[in-house]
C-alpha positions in Angstrom: 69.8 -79.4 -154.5 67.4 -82.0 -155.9 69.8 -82.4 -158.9 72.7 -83.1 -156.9 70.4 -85.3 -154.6 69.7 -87.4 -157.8 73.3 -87.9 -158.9 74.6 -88.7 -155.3 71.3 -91.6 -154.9 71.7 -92.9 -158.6 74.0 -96.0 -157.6 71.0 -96.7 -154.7 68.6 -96.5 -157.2 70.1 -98.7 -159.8 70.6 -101.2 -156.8 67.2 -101.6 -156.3 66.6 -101.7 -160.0 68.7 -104.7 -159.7 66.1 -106.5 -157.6 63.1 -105.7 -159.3 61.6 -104.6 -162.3 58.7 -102.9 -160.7 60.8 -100.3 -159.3 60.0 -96.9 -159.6 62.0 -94.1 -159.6 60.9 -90.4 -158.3 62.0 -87.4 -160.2 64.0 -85.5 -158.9 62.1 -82.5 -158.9 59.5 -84.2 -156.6 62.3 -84.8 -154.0 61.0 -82.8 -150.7 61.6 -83.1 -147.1 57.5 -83.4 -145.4 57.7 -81.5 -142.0 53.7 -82.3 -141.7 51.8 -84.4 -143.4 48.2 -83.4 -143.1 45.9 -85.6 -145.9 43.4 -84.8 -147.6 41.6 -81.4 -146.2 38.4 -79.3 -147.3 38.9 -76.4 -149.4 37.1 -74.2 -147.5 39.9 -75.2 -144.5 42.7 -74.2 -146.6 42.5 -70.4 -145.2 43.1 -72.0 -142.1 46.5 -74.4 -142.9 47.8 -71.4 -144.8 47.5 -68.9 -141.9 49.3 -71.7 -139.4 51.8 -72.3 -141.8 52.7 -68.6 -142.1 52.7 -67.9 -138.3 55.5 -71.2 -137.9 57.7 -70.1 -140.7 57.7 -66.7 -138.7 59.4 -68.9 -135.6 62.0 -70.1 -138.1 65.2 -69.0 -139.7 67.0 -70.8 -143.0 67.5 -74.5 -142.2 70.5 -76.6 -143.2 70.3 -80.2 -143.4 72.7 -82.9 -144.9 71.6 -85.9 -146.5 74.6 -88.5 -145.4 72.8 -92.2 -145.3 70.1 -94.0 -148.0 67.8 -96.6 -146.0 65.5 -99.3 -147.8 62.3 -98.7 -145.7 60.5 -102.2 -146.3 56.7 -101.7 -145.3 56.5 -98.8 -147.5 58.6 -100.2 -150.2 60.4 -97.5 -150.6 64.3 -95.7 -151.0 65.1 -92.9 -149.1 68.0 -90.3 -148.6 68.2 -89.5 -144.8 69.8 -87.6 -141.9 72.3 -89.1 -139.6 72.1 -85.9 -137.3 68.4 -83.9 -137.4 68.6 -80.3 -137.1 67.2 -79.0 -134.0 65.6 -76.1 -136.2 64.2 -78.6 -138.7 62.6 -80.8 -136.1 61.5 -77.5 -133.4 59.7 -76.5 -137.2 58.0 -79.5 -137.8 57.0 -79.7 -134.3 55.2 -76.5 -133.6 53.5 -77.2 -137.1 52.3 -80.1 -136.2 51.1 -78.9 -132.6 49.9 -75.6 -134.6 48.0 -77.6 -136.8 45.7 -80.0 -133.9 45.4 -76.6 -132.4 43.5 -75.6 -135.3 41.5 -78.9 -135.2 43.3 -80.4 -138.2 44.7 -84.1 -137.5 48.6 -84.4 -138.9 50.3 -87.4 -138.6 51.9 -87.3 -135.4 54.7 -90.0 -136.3 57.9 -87.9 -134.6 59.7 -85.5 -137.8 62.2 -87.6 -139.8 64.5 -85.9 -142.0 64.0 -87.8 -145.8 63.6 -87.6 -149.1 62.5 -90.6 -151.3 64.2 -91.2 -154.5 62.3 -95.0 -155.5 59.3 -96.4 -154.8 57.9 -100.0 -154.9 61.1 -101.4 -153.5 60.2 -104.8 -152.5 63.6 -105.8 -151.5 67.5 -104.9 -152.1 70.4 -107.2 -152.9 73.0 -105.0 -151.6 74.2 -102.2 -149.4 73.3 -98.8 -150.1 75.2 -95.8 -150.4 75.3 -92.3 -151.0 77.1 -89.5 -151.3 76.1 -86.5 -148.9 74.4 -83.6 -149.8 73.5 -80.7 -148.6 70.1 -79.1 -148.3 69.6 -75.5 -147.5 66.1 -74.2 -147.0 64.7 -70.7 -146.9 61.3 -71.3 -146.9 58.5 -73.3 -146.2 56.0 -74.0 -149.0 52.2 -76.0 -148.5 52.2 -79.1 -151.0 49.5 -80.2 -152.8 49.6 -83.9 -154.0 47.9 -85.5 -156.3 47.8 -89.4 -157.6 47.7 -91.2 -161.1 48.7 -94.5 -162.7 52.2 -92.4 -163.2 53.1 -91.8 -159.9 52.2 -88.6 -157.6 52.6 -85.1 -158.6 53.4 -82.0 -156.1 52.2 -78.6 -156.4 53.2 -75.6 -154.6 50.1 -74.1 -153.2 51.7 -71.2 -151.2 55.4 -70.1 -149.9 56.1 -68.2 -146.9 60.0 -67.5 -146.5 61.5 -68.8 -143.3 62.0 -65.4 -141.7 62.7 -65.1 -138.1 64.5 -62.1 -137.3 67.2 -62.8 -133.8 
C-alpha cells in the first residue's frame, strides 16, 4: 500500500520539487494515516495508551479507505494524499480513541480526524495543480507510533499492534 501510494504521488512530489529545492520528500515506508495524535507522554503512562488502544481496536473491524485527491497544506508546508469520502469506521475509530484517551486524562489533539498521508514536507509553495492517482488502503490493525526527530527527517516505530477485531 505505501509503495503504490508513492508511485501514484510521485508526479505531486516532483511538482513541488519544481518550486523549491528545500523540499523534502517522506519515504514511503513512513507513510501512515494518524487517527490520534497524542505527543510526547511519560513512560510510566505508556501501560495506560496501550490498554485504551487495545479496548478501541476491539470496537473496530478492517477499515477501507481510498486515497483519491493530493492537497498542498500551506501552514504546515506540507503534501498530502487525502480522502474525498471518510469512512464512517475510520472516523467512529479515531473518535472513540480520542474520547478514550481524555478519559484516561491524556490530552490528544482534538482537531476533528482527517484521512491523510504526507508524502513531502517543507513545501513552501506549488506552481501547479496536483494530482494523483487513487489508491486504496486497507487496514487490519491498529498499531501505537513512536516518533522520533533528527536533522534527517522523523522516523516511526511500531511500539505495539492490536488487530482490528470486532466480531458482528
Amino acid at each position: 500500500m505505501q509503495a503504490a501510494l508513492a508511485v501514484a504521488a510521485e508526479s505531486a512530489v516532483l511538482e513541488a520539487e519544481k518550486a523549491s529545492s528545500e523540499v523534502r520528500r517522506v519515504p514511503a515506508s513512513n507513510f501512515h494515516l494518524t487517527l490520534a495524535l497524542l505527543g510526547a507522554i511519560p513512560l510510566i503512562r505508556l501501560p495506560e495508551v496501550e490498554e485504551v488502544a487495545g479496548r478501541c481496536a476491539r470496537t473496530s473491524g478492517a477499515i477501507e479507505i481510498v486515497l483519491d485527491a493530493i492537497e498542498h497544506w500551506r501552514k504546515p508546508q506540507v503534501v498530502c494524499a487525502t480522502a474525498s469520502e471518510t469512512p464512517p469506521a475510520a472516523s467512529g475509530l479515531a473518535e472513540e480513541l480520542k474520547q478514550s484517551l481524555v478519559e484516561q486524562g491524556f490530552s490528544p489533539d482534538l482537531k476533528p480526524f482527517r484521512v491523510h498521508a504526507t508524502v513531502a514536507r517543507k513545501v513552501r509553495r506549488v506552481t501547479s495543480e496536483l494530482r494523483v492517482e487513487p489508491v486504496r488502503w486497507s487496514f487490519d490493525s491498529l498499531h501505537l507510533i513512536e516518533s522520533k526527530t533528527s536533522l534527517d527527517g522523523s522516523t516511526y516505530s511500531a511500539l505495539k499492534k492490536w488487530v482490528l477485531d470486532k466480531r458482528d
